[in-house]
N, C-alpha and C positions, 0 to 999 in steps of 0.2 A: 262316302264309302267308295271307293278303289275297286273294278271290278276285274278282271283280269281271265282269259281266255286258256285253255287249258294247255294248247300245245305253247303259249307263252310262258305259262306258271312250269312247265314241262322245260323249259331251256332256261328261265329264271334258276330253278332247283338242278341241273344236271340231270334230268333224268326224261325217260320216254314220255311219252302221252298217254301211253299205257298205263302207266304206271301211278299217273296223277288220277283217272280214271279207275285203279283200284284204290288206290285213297280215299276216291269219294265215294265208291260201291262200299265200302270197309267202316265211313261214316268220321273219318280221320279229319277229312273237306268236306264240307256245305256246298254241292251246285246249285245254280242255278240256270234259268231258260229251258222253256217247254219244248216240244217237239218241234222239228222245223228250226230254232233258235241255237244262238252258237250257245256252249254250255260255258260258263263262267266262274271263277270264285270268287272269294273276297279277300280282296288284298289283305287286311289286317289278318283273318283268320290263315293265309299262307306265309305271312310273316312269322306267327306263332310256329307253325308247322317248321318252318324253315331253321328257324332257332332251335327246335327241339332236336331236329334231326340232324344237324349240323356235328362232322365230325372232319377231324382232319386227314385225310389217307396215309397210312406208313407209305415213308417215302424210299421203298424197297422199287421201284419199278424200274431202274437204270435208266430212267429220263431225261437226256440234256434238257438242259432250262435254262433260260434268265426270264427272273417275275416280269410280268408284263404290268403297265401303271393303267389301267381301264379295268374294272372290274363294275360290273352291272347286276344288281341283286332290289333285295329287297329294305325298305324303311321297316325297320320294327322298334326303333326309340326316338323319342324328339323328345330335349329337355331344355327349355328355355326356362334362363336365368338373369333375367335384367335384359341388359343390350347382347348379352349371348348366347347362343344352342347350341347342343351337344346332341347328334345325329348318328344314329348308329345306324349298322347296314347289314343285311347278310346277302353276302357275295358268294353262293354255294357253298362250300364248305369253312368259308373265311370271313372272319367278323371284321367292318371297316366302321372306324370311327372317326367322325370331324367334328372340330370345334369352328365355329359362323358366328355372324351377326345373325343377333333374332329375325330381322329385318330379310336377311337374306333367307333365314327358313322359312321364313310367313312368304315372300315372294316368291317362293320355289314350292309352295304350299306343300311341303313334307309333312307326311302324316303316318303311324304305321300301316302298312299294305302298300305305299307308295313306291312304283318304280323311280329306281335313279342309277346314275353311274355314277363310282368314284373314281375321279383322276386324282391318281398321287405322280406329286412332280416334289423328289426328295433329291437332297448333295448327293446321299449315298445309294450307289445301287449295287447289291448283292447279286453276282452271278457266281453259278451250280453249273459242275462240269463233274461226268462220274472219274474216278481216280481210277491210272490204268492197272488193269491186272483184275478189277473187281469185276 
């Protein structure tokens, strides 16, 4: 079981410390650690979380952008299938999925609640520039 730290689950998910700390006052998250101890979740149970509340923002903000290929979330599916696994991820508000060798998910011991990052190294990169006059 995956234990993860609250102001980590807090920059995992975009959001305060505060805020993962009303989660768990609210009974949303399970902590853990007594007094004195740093207070923890469970990774699989913030995976769940993370999926559920996963939305994508309208993209009204006049934001220059080009997507950046590092995205760091959370494991909330591993599906091995013979010699391959299919790993899914929530990256804040964005679902990333790869296709591996089983071999490489068991070495990378993925599991749901699992931290990871996905590097995508794609031919095509899509860059966003706002059109003038908007």
């Amino acid at each position: 079981m995956a234990v993860i730290r609250v102001r980590d689950a807090a920059r995992l998910l975009g959001v305060s410390d505060d805020t993962v700390r009303r989660w768990i006052a609210a009974g949303s998250l399970t902590a853990s650690g007594g007094e004195g101890e740093v207070t923890t979740v469970d990774g699989a149970e913030l995976a769940a979380l993370a999926r559920e509340r996963a939305s994508a923002p309208p993209d009204t903000d006049g934001v220059l952008r080009s997507a950046r290929n590092r995205f760091a979330g959370l494991v909330t599916a591993v599906t091995v299938d013979g010699v391959m696994a299919q790993v899914t991820m929530q990256c804040g508000p964005f679902e990333v999925t790869s296709l591996m060798s089983a071999d490489a998910a068991r070495e990378l011991q993925l599991a749901p609640g699992s931290v990871a990052t996905a590097v995508v190294k794609a031919t095509t990169v899509i860059v966003e520039t706002k059109r003038d006059g908007l």
